[in-house]
C-alpha positions, 0 to 999 in steps of 0.5 A: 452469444455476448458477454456483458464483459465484452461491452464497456460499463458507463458507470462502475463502483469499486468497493476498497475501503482499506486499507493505505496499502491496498487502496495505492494497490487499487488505484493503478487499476482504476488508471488502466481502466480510465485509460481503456475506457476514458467515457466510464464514470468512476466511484470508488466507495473508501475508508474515511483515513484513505480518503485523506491521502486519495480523495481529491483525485479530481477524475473520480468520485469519491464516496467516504465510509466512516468504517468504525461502525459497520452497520452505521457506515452502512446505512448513511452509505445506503442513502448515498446510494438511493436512486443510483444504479451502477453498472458494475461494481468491483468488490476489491476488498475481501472482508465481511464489513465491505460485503455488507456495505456491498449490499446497499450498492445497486448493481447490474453485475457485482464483481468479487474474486473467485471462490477459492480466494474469496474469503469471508464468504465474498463469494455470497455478495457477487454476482460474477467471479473474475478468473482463479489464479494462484500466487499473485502479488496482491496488485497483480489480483487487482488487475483480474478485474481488469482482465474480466473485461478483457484490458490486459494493460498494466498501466502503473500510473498512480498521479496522486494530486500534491498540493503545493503547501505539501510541496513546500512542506516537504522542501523545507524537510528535504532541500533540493540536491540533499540525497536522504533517506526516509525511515518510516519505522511502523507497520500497524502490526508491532509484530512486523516492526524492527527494532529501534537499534537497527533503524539507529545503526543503519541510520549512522552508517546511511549518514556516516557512509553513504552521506545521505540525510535521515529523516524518521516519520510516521503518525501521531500513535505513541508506538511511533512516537517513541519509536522515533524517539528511541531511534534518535537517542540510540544514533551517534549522527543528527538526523530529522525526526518529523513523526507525528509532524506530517498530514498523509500528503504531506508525507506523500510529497516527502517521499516523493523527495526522498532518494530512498525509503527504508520501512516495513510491509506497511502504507508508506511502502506503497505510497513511495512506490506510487511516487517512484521512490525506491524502497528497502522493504523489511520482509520476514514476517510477510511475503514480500512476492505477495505484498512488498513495494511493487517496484522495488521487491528486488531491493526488500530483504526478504527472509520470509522463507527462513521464517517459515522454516524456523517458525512454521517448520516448513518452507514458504513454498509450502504455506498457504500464499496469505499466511503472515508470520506475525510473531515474536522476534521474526523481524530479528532475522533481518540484520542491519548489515543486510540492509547497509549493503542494500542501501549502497546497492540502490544508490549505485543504481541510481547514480548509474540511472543518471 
């Protein structure tokens, strides 16, 4: 007997709205799935703030949810909605405000995560489940959706459209031939955030050591602008502080420029990622196998497990996969020391892939 998943869909929904991270997590998936079904009409239903970095990717439709009012977003989305029928929609996104959204998607199948990981009650808004697996870096999941369908392909190919007045941006920032090191400070969880006087010593020593150029960036939020503030009065070296001074494609295009990023488990990550830009991720209070820069998960520090046992009074081994160890001073196990000899270990692996 057949199988729907046995057959191409000519139209398929994903359903990700948030957030930077994981809509970069998304996105391969949607690549593999144009590469296997290159007749397939895409529509991808996402978040007002991740629309400005993914939104004028020409080859798929975008559908734009203001999610600050949940039951707002999802009336103005039912009425883009009226008169469409896809045939399937990948439900990607594990919280009750996109499960309600997912009603008002008409769909043959609505495709979700399996009961164990599907929380917030996905499991109620799907129709079918992909495959149960344990363990999974967050995009490796994604990829279950693929794999429903029997396209077991990983094709990481992200090709974010940069426009050329972010290029331009972005060499002004960074000239050509100018090795340098990107600093984006914050995650949206201050618990995950390291402390200024760390940033500024590895900053000094990326300049005064390994002469590269620094350049600290991140959003218009008074957390990070004074974190970079305080970044750059702590350093004894001049370095580019152009937080707050960027649009999310412009900081793309930076990253995309940048020998290396140095940041916490946050968007800019995975945007550096997409742009093939090593990263040194600062891993203690997220598990860096689950969510770190798929990439570049040998260059995190990772001191999750010692969080674990210092913090939880067990190993990382033992927690549930999802838990995050959010809490105060967890980020202080990781010492700028740990992250110079990375840094130095990243060039030399560059210079040697040259």
């Amino acid at each position: 007997m057949s199988s729907p998943f046995d057959q191409r869909p000519e139209s398929v929904c994903i359903l990700r709205l948030s957030a930077i991270g994981d809509t970069c997590h998304v996105l391969p998936v949607v690549r593999t799935l144009q590469r296997a079904w290159p007749q397939t009409r895409f529509t991808w239903v996402i978040g007002r703030v991740e629309a400005k970095l993914l939104g004028h990717i020409p080859d798929i439709e975008f559908v734009v949810v203001d999610k600050g009012s949940t039951f707002g977003a999802r009336s103005k989305l039912g009425a883009a909605m009226r008169g469409r029928q896809f045939d399937v929609l990948m439900h990607m996104q594990l919280s009750l405000r996109a499960s309600l959204m997912s009603m008002v998607i008409p769909a043959k199948i609505k495709l979700g995560f399996d009961r164990r990981r599907a929380r917030e009650l996905q499991w109620l808004f799907t129709t079918n489940r992909i495959r149960p697996a344990q363990r999974q870096h967050v995009l490796d999941s994604l990829f279950g959706f693929a794999e429903k369908f029997g396209v077991y392909e990983k094709v990481l190919r992200w090709d974010i459209p940069i426009p050329d007045a972010a290029r331009a941006y972005a060499r002004r920032l960074i000239p050509d031939d100018v090795q340098t090191l990107v600093i984006s400070p914050c995650s949206s969880h201050v618990l995950r955030n390291w402390r200024a006087e760390y940033y500024a010593q590895v900053a000094d020593y990326a300049i005064g050591s390994l002469g590269l150029k620094v350049v600290i960036c991140g959003g218009r939020s008074e957390i990070e602008q004074r974190m970079g503030q305080e970044i750059q009065a702590r350093m004894k070296h001049a370095c580019e502080n152009a937080v707050g001074k960027d649009t999310l494609v412009e900081l793309l295009a930076t990253l995309e420029r940048a020998t290396v990023l140095l940041s916490p488990d946050s968007g800019p990550a995975h945007m550096a990622t997409a742009v093939g830009t090593p990263v040194v991720g600062l891993y203690a209070a997220t598990n860096p196998q689950r969510s770190g820069p798929y990439l570049s998960r040998q260059w995190c520090i990772d001191k999750y497990d010692l969080a674990a046992q210092r913090l939880m009074g067990r190993s990382a081994a033992e927690l549930p996969w999802t838990t995050k160890i959010e809490k105060p001073g967890v980020m202080d196990l990781i010492t700028p020391d740990e992250v110079n000899k990375k840094l130095h270990s990243v060039l030399i692996a560059l210079a040697r892939r040259r």
